[in-house]
Structures are given as C-alpha cells and as structure tokens.
C-alpha positions as CSV (number, residue, x, y, z in Angstrom):
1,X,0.0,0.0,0.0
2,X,1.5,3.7,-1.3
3,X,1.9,6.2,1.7
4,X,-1.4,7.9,3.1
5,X,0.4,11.0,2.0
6,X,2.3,12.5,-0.7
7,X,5.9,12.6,0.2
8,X,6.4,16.1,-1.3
9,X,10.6,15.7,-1.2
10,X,10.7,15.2,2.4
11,X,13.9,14.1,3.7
12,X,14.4,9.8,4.4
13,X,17.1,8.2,5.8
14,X,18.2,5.1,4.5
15,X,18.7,3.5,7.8
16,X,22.3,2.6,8.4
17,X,24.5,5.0,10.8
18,X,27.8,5.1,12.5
19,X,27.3,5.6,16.2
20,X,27.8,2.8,18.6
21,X,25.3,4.6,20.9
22,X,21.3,3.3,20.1
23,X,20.1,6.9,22.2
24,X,22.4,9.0,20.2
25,X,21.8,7.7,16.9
26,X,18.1,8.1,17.5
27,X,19.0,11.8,19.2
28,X,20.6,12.5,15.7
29,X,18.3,11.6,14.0
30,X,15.4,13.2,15.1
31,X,16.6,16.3,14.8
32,X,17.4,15.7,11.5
33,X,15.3,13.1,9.5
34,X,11.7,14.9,10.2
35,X,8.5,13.2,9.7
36,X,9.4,10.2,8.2
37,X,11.7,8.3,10.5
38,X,13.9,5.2,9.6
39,X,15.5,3.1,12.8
40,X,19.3,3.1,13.0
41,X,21.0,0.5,12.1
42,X,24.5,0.4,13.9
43,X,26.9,-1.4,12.0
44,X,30.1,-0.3,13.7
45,X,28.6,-1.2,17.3
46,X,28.6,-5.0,16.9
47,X,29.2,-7.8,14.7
48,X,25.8,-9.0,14.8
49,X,24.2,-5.3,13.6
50,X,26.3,-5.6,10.3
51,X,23.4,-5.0,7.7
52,X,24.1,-9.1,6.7
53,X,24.0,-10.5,9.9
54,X,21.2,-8.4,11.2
55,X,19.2,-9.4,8.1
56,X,19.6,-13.0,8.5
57,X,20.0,-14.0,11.9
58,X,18.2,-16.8,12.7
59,X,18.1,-18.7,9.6
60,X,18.7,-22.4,9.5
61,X,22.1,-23.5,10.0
62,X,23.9,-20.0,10.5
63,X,26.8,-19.6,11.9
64,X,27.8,-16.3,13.6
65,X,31.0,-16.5,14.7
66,X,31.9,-13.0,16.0
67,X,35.5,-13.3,16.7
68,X,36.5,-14.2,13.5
69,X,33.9,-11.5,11.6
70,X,32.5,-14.5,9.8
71,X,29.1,-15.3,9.5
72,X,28.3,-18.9,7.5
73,X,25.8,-21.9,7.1
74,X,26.3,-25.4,8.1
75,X,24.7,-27.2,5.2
76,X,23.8,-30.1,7.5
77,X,22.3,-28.0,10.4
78,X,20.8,-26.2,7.9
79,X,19.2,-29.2,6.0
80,X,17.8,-30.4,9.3
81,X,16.2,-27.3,10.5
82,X,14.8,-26.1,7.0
83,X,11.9,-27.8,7.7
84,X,11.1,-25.5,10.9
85,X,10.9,-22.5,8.5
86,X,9.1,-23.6,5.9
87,X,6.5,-24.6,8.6
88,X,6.9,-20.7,10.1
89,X,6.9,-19.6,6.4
90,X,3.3,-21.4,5.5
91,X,2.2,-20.7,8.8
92,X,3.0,-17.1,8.5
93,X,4.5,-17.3,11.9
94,X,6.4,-14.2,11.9
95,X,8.0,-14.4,15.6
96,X,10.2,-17.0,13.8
97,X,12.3,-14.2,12.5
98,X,11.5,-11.8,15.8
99,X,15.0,-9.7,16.0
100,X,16.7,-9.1,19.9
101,X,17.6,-5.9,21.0
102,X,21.7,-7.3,20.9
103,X,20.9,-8.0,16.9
104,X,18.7,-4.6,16.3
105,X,19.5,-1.5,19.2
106,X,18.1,0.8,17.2
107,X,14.8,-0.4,16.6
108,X,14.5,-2.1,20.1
109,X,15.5,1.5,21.4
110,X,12.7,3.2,19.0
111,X,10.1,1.0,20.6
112,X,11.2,1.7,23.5
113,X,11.5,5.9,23.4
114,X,8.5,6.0,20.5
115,X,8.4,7.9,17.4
116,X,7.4,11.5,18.4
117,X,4.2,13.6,17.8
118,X,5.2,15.1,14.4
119,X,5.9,11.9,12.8
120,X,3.9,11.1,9.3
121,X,5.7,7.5,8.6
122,X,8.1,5.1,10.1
123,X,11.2,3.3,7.8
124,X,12.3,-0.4,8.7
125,X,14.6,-1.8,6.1
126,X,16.3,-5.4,5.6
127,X,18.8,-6.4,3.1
128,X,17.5,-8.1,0.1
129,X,17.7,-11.7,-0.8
130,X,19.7,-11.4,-4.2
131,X,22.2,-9.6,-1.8
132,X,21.9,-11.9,0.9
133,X,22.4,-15.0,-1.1
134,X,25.2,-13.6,-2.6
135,X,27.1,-12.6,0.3
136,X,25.9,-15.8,2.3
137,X,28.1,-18.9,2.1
138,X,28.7,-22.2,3.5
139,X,31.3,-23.6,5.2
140,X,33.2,-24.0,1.7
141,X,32.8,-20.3,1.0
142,X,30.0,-21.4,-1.7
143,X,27.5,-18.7,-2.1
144,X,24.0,-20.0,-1.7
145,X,22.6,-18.2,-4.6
146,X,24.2,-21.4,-6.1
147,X,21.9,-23.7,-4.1
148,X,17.5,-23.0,-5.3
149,X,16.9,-24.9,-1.8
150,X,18.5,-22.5,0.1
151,X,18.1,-19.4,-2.1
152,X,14.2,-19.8,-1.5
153,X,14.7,-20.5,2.1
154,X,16.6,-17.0,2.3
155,X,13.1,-15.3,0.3
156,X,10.9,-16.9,2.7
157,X,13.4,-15.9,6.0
158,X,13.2,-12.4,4.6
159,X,9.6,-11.9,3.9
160,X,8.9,-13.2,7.6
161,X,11.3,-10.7,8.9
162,X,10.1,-7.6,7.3
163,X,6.5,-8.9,8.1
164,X,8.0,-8.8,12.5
165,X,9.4,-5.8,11.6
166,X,6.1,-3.9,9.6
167,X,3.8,-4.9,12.9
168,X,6.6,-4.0,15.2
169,X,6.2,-0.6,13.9
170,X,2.8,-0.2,13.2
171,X,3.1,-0.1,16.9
172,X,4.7,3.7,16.6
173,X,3.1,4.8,13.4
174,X,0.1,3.7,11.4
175,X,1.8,4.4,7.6
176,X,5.0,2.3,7.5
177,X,7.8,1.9,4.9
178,X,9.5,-1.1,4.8
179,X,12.9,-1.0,2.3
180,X,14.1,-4.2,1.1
181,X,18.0,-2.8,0.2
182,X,19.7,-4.5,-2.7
183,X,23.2,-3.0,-3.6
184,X,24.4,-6.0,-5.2
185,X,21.7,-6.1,-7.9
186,X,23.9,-5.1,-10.5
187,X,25.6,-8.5,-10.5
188,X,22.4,-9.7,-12.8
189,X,23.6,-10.6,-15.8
190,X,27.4,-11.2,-14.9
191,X,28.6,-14.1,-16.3
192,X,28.9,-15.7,-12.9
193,X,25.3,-15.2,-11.8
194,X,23.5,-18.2,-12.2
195,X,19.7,-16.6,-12.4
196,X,17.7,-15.2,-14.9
197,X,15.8,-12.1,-14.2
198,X,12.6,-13.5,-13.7
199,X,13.9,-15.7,-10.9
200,X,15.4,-12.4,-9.3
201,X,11.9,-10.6,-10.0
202,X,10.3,-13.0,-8.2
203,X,12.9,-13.8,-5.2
204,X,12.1,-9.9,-4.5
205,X,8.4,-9.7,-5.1
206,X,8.5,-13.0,-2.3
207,X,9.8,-10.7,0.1
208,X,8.0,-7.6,-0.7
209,X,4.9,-9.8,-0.7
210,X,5.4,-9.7,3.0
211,X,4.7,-5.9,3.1
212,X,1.3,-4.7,4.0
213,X,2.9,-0.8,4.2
214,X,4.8,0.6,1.7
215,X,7.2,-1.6,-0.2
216,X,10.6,0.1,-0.7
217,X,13.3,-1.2,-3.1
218,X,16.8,0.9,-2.8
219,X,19.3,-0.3,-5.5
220,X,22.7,1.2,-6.5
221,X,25.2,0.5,-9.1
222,X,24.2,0.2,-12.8
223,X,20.6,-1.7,-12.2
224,X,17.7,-1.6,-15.0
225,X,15.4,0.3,-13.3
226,X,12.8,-0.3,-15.7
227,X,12.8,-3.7,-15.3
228,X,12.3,-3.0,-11.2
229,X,9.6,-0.8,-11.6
230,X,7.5,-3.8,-13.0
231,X,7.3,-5.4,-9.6
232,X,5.5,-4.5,-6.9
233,X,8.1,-2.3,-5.3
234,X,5.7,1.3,-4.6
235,X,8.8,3.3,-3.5
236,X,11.9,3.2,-5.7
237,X,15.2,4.8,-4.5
238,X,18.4,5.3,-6.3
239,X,21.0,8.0,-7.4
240,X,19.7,10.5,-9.6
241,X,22.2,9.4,-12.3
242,X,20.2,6.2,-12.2
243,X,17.0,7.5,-13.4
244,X,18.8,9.8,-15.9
245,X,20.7,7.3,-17.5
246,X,17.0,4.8,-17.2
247,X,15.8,8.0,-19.3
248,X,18.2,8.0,-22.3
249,X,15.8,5.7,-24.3
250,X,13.1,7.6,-22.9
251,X,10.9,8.0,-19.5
252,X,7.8,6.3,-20.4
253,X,8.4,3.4,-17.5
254,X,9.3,6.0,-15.0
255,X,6.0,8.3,-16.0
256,X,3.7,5.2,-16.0
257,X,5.1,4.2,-12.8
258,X,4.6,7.8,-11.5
259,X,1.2,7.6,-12.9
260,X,0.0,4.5,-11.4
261,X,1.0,5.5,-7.7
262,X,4.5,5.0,-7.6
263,X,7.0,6.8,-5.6
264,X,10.8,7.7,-6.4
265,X,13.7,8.3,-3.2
266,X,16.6,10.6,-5.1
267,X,20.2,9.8,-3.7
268,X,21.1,13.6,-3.3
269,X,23.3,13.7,-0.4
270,X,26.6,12.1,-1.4
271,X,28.2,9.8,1.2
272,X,31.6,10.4,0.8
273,X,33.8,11.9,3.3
274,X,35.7,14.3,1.0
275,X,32.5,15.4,-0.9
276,X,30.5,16.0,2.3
277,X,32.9,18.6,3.1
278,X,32.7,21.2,-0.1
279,X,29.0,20.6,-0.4
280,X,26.7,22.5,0.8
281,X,22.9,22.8,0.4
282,X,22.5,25.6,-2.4
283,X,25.0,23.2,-4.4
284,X,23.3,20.3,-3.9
285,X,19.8,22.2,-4.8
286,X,21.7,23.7,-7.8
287,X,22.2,20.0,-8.8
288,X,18.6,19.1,-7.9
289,X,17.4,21.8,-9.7
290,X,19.7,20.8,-13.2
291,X,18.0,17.0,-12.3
292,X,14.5,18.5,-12.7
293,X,15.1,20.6,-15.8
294,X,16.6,17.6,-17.3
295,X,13.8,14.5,-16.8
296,X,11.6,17.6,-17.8
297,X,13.0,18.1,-21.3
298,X,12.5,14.3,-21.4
299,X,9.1,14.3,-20.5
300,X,8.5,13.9,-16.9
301,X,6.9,17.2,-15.5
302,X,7.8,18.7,-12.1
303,X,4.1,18.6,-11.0
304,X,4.2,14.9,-11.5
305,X,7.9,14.2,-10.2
306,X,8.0,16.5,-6.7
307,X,5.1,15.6,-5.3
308,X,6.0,11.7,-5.7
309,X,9.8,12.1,-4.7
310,X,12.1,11.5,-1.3
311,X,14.9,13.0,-1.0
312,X,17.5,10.3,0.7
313,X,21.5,10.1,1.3
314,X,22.9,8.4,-1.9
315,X,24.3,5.6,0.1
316,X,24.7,4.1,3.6
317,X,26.4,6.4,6.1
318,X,26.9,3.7,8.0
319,X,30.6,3.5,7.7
320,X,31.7,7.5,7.6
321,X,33.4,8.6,11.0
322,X,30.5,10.7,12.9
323,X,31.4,14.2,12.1
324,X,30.8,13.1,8.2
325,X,27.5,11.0,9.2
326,X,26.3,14.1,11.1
327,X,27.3,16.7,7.8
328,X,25.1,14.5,5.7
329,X,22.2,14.6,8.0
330,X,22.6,18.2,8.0
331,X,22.8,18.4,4.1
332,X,20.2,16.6,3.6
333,X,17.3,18.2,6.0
334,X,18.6,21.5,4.5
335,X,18.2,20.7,1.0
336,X,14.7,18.9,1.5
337,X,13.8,22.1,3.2
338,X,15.4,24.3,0.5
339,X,13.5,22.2,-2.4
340,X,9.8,22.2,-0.5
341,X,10.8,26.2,-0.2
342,X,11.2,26.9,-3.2
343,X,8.7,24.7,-5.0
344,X,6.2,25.6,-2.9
345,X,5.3,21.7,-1.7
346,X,5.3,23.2,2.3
C-alpha cells in the first residue's frame, strides 16, 4: 500500500548510521530526519548489527562467529532445521524471524522511546535476498545463490522478517515503509550469476509480498530500473544518475510508474567523506534543480515528479566517521527544506 500522504521531497534516511550509541543515533536523528523516520542501524557497534547479519539471523544453520567477523551456514544443520521455517513460512508465523535488542538496538530502542508527535511514517529496512544469497556462504565459502533450496529459504526468511518488523512498527506509526535494500543487484547478468531475471523478480516480489505498508526497493550501481519498476516495489530509491541514464531511451516506464501510484527516493546527499565537506545545500539544490530541468526536457513534468519524490543520502552512512554522518544529516534536511521552499510543496 503507497503512503497515506504524498511525500512532497521530504527528507528519508536510509537506515544505516555510524554511532555505537542506540540513544544518540536516534538523538541525531530526530533532529534531522523529520517526519518520516527510519530506525538506525549500527553497523560499527557490533558484529551482529552488520546489515548481513542483522538481516539473516536466525536462519537455518547460520553460523555467527563474531570473533572471527565471519558469518556462514552449516549445510547439515541447515538441512535439518529447514523444515522448521518452511512450517513458520506457510504458517505465517512471523516471531520465527523476531530480531533481539543485541541483533537490532536501534529499533528495540525506537520502541522503546517512541516515534514523536510530528511523525507522518516510520522506515524499517532489511537487506534483500539477491544480496543476501550472494554474500551468504557455507562452510566451503559457496555462495548459496548457487543452491534454489537454500536461495528460496533466504526469500521466505526475509519476507517473515520484514512482516515482524512492519507490525513492530505499526506499533509507533500507522503508515510504515519497509525498504528491502539491494546494492548487489547489478551482479544480474554477470557471467557468474547463475539466475535469470525472472527468478530475481520473483525472489524480491516473495519478500515484498510480505509488506502490508509501503514496499521500498533501494538499489545502487548500474541496475535496470525499468525492469524493477514492473514489480510491486511502490517506493523506488536510487542515485539520480540512475534514473537519468534509465531515461536515455526515454521515461515512459518511469511516467507510467509515477502515474499508477509509484514513488521515487533521489540519492542527493553524497556519502563520501571528502564530498560532504565542499557541499553545501545551495550546491546540492543547484544539482537538484539541473536534475529536474533535465527529466523535464524528457518528459516527466515537475508537477508529476515532486510531489511523488524522497529526498535520501545516496548511500549508507553507515561506515563514515561521525562528524561526516552528522554533515550528511545536516545536508540533507537543508536541501529537503530548501527544495519544499522553493517549489512551494510546504
């Protein structure tokens, strides 16, 4: 289900930032994010809140061995407790894929603390299954999008978790967005990949499927973004260089999807330690700004695009030192609020 409310290039985090401290990071990020509000993922605070682990704890078999920074399946564990998520899977038994506050500080402190008066939408997100399966090995170091048993097992481990995460909050806020993240997606059609895109399609509609809110997709890299729009993903988010280069043989996918309800996240606010230190908001408006005129000499008109649009980092923060996690925050509430200014969407 599409937000209750038309975005109108409000400001959305993409979930992932680098403080060790669950009450800081949601501190931050309050004063920052606004009214749609994503829960913090805090990679650099432990092992198991790396955006893999986190995303597939609990899954038959896995191994999470801390000490080493390794995180694997034992094909034989995993082959006898398969069995016991297909059952949850059927079942819909969503506490199967529950998350602890040691796997997920963020979101248990959210629940905690709650969401705040002002807020319009809360963001969960999860790492994808194309990524997952990818990244995921055995104990030989074999990726299991390799092995259809265990690739679907991943789909159906994922759709239960964003299903425990979607009720968890619906607890804080009634309109949810739940973001199924896949930055490895541009590995379909290597040579090595062993799935067609159908099969990818329909590994991420299986998870999405789980979504009663709004179903997020957030892709980097060179995707096909046309192909993406034709699942059921209702909030698409990627560089702006994605959609221009989508629109070199036209915009007709990315009007349609417009048309029919779908919204688009713009990766404005660059990640990058070096960048975040020149930029500043009127540049990055400037480059907004240039964006617009651009997909409007192609065809998509600003009435059309702003009111549908998010403005988001362009990728994780997750990993920047906090002074550079805390400049992109900044950038990127000021340039929402410099774009709703001066397009009149406030």
């Amino acid at each position: 289900m599409p937000l209750p409310f038309q975005p109108a290039c409000l400001p959305l985090l993409l979930g992932a930032l680098p403080h060790r401290s669950a009450v800081q990071a949601l501190d931050i990020s309050r004063r920052y994010a606004g009214t749609l509000f994503a829960w913090p993922q805090l990679p650099q605070r432990s092992f198991r809140e790396q955006c893999l682990v986190q995303s597939i704890v609990g899954f038959p078999g896995l191994v999470v061995d801390a000490a080493a920074l390794r995180v694997y399946v034992d094909r034989n564990e995993a082959e006898r407790q398969v069995d016991s998520l297909l059952l949850a899977y059927l079942e819909h038994t969503i506490g199967y894929a529950a998350l602890s506050a040691d796997d997920a500080a963020g979101l248990a402190e959210l629940m905690r603390s709650g969401g705040g008066r002002d807020l319009r939408a809360v963001k969960g997100q999860i790492l994808g299954p194309i990524s997952v399966a990818l990244q995921l090995t055995d104990e030989h170091e074999q990726p299991l999008i390799y092995d259809d048993m265990l690739f679907d097992a991943i789909a159906q481990m994922l759709r239960l978790r964003v299903a425990w995460q979607e009720l968890r909050l619906s607890e804080i806020s009634p309109a949810t967005i739940i973001c199924v993240d896949e930055p490895l997606l541009e590995a379909v059609g290597l040579p090595f990949f062993p799935h067609d895109w159908d099969r990818v399609a329909a590994q991420i509609d299986e998870v999405l499927a789980g979504i009663s809110g709004c179903r997020a997709l957030y892709v980097c890299g060179a995707v096909d973004l046309q192909r993406l729009m034709q699942t059921s993903v209702e909030l698409l988010i990627a560089e702006r260089a994605l959609y221009q280069h989508m629109c070199t043989s036209g915009c007709g996918d990315l009007i349609a999807f417009l048309e029919r309800g779908g919204m688009v996240g713009i990766g404005m606010i660059p990640s990058d330690s070096e960048y975040l230190a020149t930029a500043s908001v009127e540049s990055l408006f400037s480059e907004f700004a240039a964006f617009l005129d651009d997909m409007a000499s192609r065809g998509v008109a600003r009435d059309l695009l702003l009111p549908r649009t998010v403005i988001t980092p362009a990728q994780s923060l997750g990993y920047l030192d906090l002074a550079s996690a805390e400049r992109a925050l900044q950038l990127l509430a000021g340039v929402s609020r410099r774009i709703r200014e001066e397009y009149a969407l406030i």
